[in-house]
C-alpha positions as CSV (number, residue, x, y, z in Angstrom):
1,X,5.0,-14.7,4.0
2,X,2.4,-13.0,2.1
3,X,0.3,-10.5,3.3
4,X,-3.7,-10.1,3.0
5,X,-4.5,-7.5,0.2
6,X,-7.1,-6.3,2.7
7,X,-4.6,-5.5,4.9
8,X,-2.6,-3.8,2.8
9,X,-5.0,-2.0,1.5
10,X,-5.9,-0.6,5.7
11,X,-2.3,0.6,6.3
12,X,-2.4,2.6,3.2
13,X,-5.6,4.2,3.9
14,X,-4.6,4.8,7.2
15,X,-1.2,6.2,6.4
16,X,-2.5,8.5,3.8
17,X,-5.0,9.7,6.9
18,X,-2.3,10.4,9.2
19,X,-0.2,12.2,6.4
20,X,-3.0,14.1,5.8
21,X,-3.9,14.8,9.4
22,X,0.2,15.3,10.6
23,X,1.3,19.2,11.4
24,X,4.7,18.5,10.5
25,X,6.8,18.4,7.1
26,X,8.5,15.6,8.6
27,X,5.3,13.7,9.3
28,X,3.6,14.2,6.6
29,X,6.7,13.1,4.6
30,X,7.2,10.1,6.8
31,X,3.5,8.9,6.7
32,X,3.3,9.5,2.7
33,X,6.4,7.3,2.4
34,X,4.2,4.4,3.9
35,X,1.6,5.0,2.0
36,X,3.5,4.6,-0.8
37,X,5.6,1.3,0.3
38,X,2.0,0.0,0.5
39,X,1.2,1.3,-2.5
40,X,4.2,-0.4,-4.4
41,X,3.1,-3.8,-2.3
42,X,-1.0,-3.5,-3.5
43,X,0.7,-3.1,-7.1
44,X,2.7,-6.0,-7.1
45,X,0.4,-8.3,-5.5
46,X,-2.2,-7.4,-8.1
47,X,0.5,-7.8,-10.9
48,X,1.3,-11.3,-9.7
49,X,-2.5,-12.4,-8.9
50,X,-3.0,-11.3,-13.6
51,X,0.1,-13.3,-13.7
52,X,-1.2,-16.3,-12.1
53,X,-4.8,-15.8,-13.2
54,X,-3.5,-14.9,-17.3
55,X,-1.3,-18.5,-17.0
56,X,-4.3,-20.7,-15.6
57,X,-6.2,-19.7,-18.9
């Protein structure tokens, strides 16, 4: 099921907050790591949204 770039685009923001904001090594390492799985998610669904858009043309 494909998820709504906007919400994507949320968790990351508020992942990179938290990482930001956590007093722990552990936490900050755990919350960047979501960040970046979002990240990697935003990317791919902008990659396949030139894909489509480059092939309609």
């Amino acid at each position: 099921m494909e998820k709504d770039v906007n919400y994507l685009l949320h968790r990351q923001q508020m992942a990179m907050a938290r990482a930001q904001a956590s007093r722990s090594a552990e936490g900050k390492a755990a919350y960047s790591g979501l960040a970046q799985a979002y990240t990697d998610q935003i990317v791919a669904y902008r990659r396949e949204n030139e894909r489509l858009i480059a092939r309609a043309h």
